[in-house]
Every structure is written in structure tokens, then in C-alpha cells.
C-alpha positions as CSV (number, residue, x, y, z in Angstrom):
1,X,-16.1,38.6,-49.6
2,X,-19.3,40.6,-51.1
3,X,-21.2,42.6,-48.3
4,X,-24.4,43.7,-48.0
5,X,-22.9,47.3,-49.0
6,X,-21.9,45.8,-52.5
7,X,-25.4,44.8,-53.0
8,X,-26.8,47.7,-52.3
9,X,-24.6,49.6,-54.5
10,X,-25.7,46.9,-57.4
11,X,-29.0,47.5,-56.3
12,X,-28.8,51.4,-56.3
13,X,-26.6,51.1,-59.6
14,X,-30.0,49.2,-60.8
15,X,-32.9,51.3,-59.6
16,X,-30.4,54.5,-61.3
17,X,-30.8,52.8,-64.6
18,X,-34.1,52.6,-64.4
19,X,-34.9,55.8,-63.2
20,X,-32.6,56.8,-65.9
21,X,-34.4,55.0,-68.8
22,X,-38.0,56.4,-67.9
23,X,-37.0,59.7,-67.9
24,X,-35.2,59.6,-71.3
25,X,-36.5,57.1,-73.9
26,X,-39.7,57.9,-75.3
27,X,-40.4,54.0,-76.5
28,X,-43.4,52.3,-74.4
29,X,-41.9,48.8,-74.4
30,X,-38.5,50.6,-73.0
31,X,-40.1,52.3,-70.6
32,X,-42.3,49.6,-69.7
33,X,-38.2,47.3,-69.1
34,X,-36.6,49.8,-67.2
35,X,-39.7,49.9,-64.4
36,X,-39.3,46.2,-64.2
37,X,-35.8,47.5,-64.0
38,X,-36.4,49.4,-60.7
39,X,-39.0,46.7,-59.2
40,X,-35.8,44.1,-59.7
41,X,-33.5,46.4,-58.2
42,X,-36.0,46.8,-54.7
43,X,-36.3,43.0,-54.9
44,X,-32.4,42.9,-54.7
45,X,-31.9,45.2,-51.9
46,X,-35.0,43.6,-50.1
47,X,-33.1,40.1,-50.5
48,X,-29.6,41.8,-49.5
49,X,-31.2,43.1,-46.0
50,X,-33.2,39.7,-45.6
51,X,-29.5,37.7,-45.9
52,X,-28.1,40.2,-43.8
53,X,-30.2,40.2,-41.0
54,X,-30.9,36.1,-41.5
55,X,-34.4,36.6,-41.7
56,X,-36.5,34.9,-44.3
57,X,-40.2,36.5,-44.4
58,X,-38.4,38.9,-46.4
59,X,-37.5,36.8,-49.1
60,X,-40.7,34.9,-49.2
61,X,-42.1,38.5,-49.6
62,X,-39.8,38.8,-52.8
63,X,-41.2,35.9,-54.3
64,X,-44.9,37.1,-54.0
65,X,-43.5,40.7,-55.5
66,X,-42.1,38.7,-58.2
67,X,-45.6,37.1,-58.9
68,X,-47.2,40.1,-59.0
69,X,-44.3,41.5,-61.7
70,X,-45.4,38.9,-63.8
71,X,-49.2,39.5,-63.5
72,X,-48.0,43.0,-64.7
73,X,-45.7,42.1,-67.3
74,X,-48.9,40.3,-69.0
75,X,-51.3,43.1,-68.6
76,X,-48.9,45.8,-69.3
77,X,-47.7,43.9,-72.5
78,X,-51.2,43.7,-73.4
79,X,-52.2,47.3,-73.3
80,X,-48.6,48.2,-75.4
81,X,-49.6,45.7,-78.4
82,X,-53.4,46.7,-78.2
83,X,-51.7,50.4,-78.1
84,X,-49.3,49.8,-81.0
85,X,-52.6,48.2,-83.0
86,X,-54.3,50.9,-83.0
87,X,-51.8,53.4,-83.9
88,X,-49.2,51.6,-85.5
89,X,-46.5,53.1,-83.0
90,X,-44.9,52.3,-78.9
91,X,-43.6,56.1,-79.2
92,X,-45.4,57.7,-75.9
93,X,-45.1,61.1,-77.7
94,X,-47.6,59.9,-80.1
95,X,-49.4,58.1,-77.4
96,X,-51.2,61.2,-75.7
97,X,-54.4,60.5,-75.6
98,X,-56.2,57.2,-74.2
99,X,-59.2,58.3,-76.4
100,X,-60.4,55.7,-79.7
């Protein structure tokens, strides 16, 4: 039988990986994945303690996080390709300055 502590682990396992991922590549689109990474991983655990406690404004609060992620997703997609336009690389090394 999976308990809430198995999805918690999952979700900590997740959130790690993300954390993880920001810290060491240096690739904007990577980045950019593992912070979806870590907002999944609260969207699990959020959902895990909703089912637990059988209480469901919880996971009608995931769904509007999830909208939100994908307002993001579009915007922060944008600024990478506009970034990788206009200097011809996602590395955030090369990516210091927000200047034209």
C-alpha cells in the first residue's frame, strides 16, 4: 500500500533533483526544466497531504498552480529563444548581462 510518506519521499527525491540541476548545469533551457522540476515536486507533495487529509481545496489549488506553470513556461520560453537570438547561445555564463 503507498503512504503519504512514499510520496513525500518522491516528492523530496524530486524537489532534490531540481535543486540539484540549478545549481550545476550552466544551460538556460536546463535550468529553466529543473525549476519546473521543483514547482512539480510541491504540486506532488501539496496533492499527497490534500489525499491524506481528504480535503480537496488543496488540489483545486494545484490545478490553478499548474495554470500559472504554464503561463510561465510561455513567457520564460520566450525570453530564452529571444536570449539565444541575440547571442547565439542558452549558456548563462555567457548570459551576464541583460544589456543590448
Amino acid at each position: 500500500m503507498v503512504t503519504l510518506n512514499h510520496y513525500l519521499w518522491v516528492s523530496g527525491l524530486l524537489f532534490a533533483l531540481g535543486i540539484a540541476g540549478i545549481v550545476l548545469r550552466r544551460n538556460a533551457l536546463v535550468i529553466f526544466m529543473a525549476l519546473e522540476m521543483n514547482l512539480n515536486a510541491a504540486n506532488l507533495a501539496l496533492v499527497a497531504f490534500a489525499r491524506y487529509n481528504h480535503v480537496v481545496d488543496a488540489q483545486v489549488l494545484v490545478f490553478f498552480i499548474i495554470a500559472i506553470a504554464a503561463a510561465e513556461v510561455a513567457v520564460g520560453l520566450a525570453i530564452i529563444v529571444a536570449l539565444f537570438r541575440r547571442k547565439q547561445t542558452v549558456s548563462v555564463d555567457e548570459l551576464n548581462s541583460m544589456r543590448l
